[in-house]
C-alpha positions in Angstrom: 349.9 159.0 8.7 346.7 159.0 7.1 345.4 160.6 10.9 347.9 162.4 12.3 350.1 163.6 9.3 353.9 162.1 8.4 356.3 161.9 11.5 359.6 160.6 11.2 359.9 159.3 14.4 357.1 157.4 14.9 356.4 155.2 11.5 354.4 152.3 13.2 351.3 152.0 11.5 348.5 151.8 14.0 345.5 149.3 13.7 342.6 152.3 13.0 345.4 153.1 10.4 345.9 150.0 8.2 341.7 149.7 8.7 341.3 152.8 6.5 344.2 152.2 4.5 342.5 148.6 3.4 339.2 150.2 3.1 340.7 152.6 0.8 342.5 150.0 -1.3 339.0 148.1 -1.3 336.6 151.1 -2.3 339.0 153.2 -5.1 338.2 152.5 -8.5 339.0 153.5 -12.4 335.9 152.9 -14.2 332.2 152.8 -13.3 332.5 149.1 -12.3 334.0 148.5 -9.0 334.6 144.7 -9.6 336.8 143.9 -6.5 340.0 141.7 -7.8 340.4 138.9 -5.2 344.4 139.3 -5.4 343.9 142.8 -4.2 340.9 142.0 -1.5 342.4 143.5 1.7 342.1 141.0 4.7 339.5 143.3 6.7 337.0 143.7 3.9 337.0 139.9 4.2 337.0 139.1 7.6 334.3 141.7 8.6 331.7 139.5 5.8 332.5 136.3 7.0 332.6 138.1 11.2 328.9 139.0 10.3 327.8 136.1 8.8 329.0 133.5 11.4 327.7 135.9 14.2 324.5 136.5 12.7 323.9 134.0 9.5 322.0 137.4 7.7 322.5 137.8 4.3 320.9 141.3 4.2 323.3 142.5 7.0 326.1 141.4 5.1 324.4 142.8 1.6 324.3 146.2 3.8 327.8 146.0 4.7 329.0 145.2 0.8 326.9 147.8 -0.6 328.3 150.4 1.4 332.1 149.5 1.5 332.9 147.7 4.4 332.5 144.0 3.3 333.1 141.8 0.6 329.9 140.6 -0.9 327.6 137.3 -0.1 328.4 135.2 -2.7 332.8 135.5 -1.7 331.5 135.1 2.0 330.1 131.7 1.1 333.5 131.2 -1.4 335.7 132.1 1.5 333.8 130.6 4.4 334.2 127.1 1.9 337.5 127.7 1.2 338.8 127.6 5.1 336.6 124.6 5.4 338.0 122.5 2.8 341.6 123.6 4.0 340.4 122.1 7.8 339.0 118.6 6.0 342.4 118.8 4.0 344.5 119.1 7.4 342.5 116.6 9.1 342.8 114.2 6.1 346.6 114.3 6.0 347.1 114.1 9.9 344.2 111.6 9.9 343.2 113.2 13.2 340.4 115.9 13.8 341.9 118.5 15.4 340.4 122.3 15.4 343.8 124.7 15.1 342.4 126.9 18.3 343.1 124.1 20.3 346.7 124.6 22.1 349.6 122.2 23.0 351.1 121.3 26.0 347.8 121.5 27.6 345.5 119.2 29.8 342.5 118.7 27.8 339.5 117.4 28.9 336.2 116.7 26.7 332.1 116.3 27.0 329.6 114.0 24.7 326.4 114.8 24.6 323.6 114.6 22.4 322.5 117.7 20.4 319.4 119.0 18.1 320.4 120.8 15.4 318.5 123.0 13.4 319.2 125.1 11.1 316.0 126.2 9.9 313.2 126.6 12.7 310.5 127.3 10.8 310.7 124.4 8.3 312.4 122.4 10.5 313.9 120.6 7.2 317.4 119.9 8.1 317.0 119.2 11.8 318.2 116.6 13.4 319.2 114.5 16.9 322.8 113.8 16.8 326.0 113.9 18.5 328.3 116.7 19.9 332.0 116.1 20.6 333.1 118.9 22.9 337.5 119.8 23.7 338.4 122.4 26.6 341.5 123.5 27.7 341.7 125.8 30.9 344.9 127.6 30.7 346.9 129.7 33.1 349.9 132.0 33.1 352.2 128.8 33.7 350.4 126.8 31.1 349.4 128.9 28.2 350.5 126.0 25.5 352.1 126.1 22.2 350.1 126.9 19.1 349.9 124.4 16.4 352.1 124.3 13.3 350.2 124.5 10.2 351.1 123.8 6.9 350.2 126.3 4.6 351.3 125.2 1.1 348.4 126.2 -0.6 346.8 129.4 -0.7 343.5 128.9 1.5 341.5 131.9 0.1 342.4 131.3 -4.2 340.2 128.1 -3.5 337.5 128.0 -6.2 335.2 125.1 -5.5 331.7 125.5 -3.9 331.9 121.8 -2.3 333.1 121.1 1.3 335.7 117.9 1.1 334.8 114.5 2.9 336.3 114.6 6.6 338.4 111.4 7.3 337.0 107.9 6.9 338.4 107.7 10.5 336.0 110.2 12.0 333.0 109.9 9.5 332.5 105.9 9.2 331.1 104.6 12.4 331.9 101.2 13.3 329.3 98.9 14.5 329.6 97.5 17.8 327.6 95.7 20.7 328.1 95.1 24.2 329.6 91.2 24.9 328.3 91.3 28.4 325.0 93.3 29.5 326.2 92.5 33.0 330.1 93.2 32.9 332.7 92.1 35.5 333.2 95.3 37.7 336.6 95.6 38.6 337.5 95.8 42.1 339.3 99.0 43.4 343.0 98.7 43.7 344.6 100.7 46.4 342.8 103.6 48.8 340.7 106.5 47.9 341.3 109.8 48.6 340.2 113.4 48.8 341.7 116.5 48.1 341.3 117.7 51.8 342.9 121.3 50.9 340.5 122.6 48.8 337.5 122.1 51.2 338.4 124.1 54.0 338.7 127.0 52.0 335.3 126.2 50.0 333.8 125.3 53.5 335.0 128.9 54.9 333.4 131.0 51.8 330.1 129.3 52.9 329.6 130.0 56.1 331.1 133.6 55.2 327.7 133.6 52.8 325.4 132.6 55.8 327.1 135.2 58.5 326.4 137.8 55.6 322.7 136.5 55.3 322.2 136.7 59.2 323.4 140.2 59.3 321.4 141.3 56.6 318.4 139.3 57.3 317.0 142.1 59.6 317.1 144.9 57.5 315.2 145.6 54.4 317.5 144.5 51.4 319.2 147.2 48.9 320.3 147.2 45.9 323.9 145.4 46.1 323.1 143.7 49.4 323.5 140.4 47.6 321.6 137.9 49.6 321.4 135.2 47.5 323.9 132.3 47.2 324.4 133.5 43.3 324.9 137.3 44.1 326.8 137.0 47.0 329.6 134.6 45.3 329.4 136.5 42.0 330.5 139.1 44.2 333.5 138.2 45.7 334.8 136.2 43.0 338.7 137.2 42.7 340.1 139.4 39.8 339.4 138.6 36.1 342.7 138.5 35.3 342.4 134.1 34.3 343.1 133.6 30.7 340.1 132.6 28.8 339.4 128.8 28.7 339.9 127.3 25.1 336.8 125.4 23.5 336.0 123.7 20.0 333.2 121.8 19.1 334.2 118.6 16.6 331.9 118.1 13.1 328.3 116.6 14.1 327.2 113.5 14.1 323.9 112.2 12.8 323.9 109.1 14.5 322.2 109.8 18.8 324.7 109.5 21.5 322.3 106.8 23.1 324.2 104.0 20.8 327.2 102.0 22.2 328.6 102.4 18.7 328.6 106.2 18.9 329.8 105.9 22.7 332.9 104.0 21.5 333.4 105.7 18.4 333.5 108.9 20.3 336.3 107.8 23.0 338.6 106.8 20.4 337.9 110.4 18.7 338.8 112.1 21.8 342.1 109.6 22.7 343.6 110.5 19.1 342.6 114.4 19.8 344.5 114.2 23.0 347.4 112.3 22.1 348.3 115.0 19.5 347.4 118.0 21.8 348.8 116.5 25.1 350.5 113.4 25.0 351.4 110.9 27.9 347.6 112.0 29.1 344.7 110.1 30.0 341.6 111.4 28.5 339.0 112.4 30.8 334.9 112.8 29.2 332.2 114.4 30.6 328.7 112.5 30.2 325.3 113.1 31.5 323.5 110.4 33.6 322.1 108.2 30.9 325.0 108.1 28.6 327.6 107.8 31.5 326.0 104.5 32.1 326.5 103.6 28.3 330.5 104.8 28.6 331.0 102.5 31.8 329.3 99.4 30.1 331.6 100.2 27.2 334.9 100.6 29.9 333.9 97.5 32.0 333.8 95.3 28.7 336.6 96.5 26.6 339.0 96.5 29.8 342.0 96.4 27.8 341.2 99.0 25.3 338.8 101.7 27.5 339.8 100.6 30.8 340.1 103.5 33.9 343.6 102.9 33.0 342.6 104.5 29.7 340.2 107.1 30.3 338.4 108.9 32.9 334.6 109.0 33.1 332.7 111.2 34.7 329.4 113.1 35.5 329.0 116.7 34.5 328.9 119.8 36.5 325.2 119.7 36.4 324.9 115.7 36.5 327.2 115.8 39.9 324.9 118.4 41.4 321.9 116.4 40.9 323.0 113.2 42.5 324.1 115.3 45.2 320.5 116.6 45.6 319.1 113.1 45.0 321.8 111.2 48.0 320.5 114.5 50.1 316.7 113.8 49.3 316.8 110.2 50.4 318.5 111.1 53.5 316.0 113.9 54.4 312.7 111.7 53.3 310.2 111.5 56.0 312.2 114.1 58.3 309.8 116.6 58.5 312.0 118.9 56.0 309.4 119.4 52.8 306.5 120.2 55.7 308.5 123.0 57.3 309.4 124.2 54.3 305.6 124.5 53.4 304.3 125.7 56.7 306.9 128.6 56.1 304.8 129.1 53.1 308.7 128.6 51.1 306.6 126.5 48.8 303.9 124.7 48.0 303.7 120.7 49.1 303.9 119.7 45.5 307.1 121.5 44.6 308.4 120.6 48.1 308.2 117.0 47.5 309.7 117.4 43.7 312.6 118.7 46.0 313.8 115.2 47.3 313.8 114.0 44.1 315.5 117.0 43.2 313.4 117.4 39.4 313.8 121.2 39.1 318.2 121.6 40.2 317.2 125.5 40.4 314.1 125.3 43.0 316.2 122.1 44.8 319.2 124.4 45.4 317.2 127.6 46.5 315.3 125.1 48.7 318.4 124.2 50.6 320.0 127.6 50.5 317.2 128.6 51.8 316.6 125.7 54.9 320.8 126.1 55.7 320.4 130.0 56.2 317.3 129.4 58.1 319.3 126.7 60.4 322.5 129.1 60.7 320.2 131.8 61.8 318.7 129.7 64.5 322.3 128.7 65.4 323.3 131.9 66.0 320.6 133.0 68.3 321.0 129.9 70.1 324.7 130.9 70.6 323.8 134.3 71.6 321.8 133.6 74.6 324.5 131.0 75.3 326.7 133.5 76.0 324.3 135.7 77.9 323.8 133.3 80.6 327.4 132.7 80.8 329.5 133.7 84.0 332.1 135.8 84.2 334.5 132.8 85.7 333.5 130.5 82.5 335.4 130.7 79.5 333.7 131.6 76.0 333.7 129.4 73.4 334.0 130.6 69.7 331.1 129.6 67.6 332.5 126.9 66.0 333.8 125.0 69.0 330.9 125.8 70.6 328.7 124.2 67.8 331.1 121.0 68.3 330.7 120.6 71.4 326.8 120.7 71.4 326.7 118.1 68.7 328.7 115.6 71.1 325.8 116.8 73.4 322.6 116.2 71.4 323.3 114.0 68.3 320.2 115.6 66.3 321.8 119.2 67.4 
């Protein structure tokens, strides 16, 4: 109205609308003073502050911000910003489970531990510390979008008038001590047969070696802008709509204590099994780790069996971590093949770097390396099957390229 004039048939209020009218409500005053009431603060005055402040953690931008209008002050973006933590630490303390309220229902959940330096002051470097980072995802679709979480809200959040933040749980604060029985566990024997999801690797297999055909074709010309050559570029490209929901994420309270310790180890699995028994129950919990603390998590399942079995929970390396140990298993195979001194007669790199790339030190110069050596090998297969089909005769029948690259490696095992 406030826009466009009254109109009888359309009364919905749009969102521009109600942002002036609250700004109004906010900036009109009787007197000189323009003390702001808290019963009257309008929500957008209040969530702009405490928007700036956890985006930026500037006082001055949010002093800017008050002085002209748009914001509450500093001071009730501290109250406020207190307030909705002491209401979280009084949720988790009557469920007895810490559980962030973005996190959705109905949902398969899976979680990463990892260590984590914190500091909130770089120059002083006062508060800093190495602790521990408890990490929840959810990746949810159009026929799994979950159920929000019920909250209780009995008590006005934002009327909240202490300056303290309330104690977390005892449950998730107090760490309990524990040790490893046996430095040398019983590793339990695999019951039934392993398998591999055959369907997806096809598919993944096919965008690859749509990648190299794309590389051999452009190879020969001088690149352009939007040629996308690169693995990264080329991928990035054909990547299907953005239409996925957004994944969910939360990061728990920190820990002090370093991830390294079996006590933390534990402590965190039993953190994340509560977590996901109230978010998704009936499902096993599955954790992320990196390489040294996934050998901490599989001491702790191999000796506690009964309580953090791989009946219990699922352990495994991160996206990162599993890309490595690819790059390592690949680096032993290729040691003292000739690979790292084509690579530097090619003038790719330089014999240092080359060797770092069967141990695969740097992931970023490993990949390019091999990206790099499987184009080169795809190119030289595809010349190979060109002149194989200019010396074929009329009477012989053509093999496609794959069959044809079968059918040489029965041939010549090093083909």
């Amino acid at each position: 109205m406030i826009q466009f004039g009254p109109n009888i048939q359309d009364r919905s209020y749009s969102q521009s609308t109600l942002t002036i009218a609250q700004l109004l409500m906010y900036s009109c005053t009787k007197k000189q003073s323009n003390r702001h009431m808290k019963d009257h603060e309008p929500p957008v005055c209040a969530y702009l502050g405490v928007m700036i402040h956890c985006k930026t953690r500037k006082r001055d931008l949010v002093d800017t911000f008050f002085k002209l209008g748009l914001s509450v002050s500093y001071d009730r973006v501290l109250e406020i910003s207190t307030s909705m933590a002491n209401d979280a630490c009084r949720r988790y303390v009557q469920e007895g489970i810490v559980c962030p309220t973005n996190l959705l229902q109905n949902v398969f959940t899976s979680s990463a531990v990892d260590n984590i330096d914190h500091n909130p002051s770089s120059i002083s470097s006062k508060d800093s510390f190495h602790g521990t980072g408890i990490s929840l995802f959810q990746h949810i679709s159009e026929d799994a979008q979950g159920v929000v979480q019920a909250l209780d809200q009995s008590e006005t959040m934002l009327k909240c008038q202490s300056k303290r933040v309330s104690l977390l749980p005892e449950s998730y604060s107090n760490l309990p001590p524990a040790v490893l029985r046996f430095n040398e566990p019983d590793i339990p024997l695999v019951e039934g047969e392993l398998s591999i999801d055959m369907f997806s690797f096809p598919a993944a297999l096919k965008g690859e070696f749509k990648w190299l055909k794309h590389v051999a074709e452009n190879s020969s010309v001088r690149a352009t802008v939007g040629t996308n050559i690169s693995w990264s570029a080329y991928h990035a490209a054909v990547l299907p709509d953005g239409n996925k929901l957004p994944a969910v994420s939360a990061l728990l309270p920190l820990f002090h204590e370093q991830a390294k310790s079996v006590a933390m180890i534990r402590h965190s699995l039993n953190i994340i099994r509560s977590a996901v028994r109230k978010l998704n129950p009936g499902q096993t919990p599955v954790v992320a780790f990196d390489q040294p603390l996934f050998t901490v998590a599989k001491l702790i399942q191999w000796n506690w069996p009964q309580i953090y079995g791989e009946d219990h929970f699922v352990m495994m390396f991160g996206g990162l971590h599993i890309e490595m140990a690819a790059f390592k298993a690949l680096g032993s195979w290729l040691e003292d093949s000739g690979w790292t001194s084509v690579l530097v007669n090619a003038q790719v790199t330089s014999p240092g770097t080359a060797d770092s790339f069967l141990k695969a030190s740097h992931v970023t110069k490993t990949r390019r390396a091999h990206q790099v050596t499987a184009c080169t090998l795809y190119r030289l297969l595809s010349n190979a099957y060109c002149q194989y089909k200019d010396v074929l005769r009329d009477d012989e029948v053509t093999l496609e390229f794959e069959d044809w690259c079968l059918e040489r490696s029965k041939e010549s095992p090093h083909f």
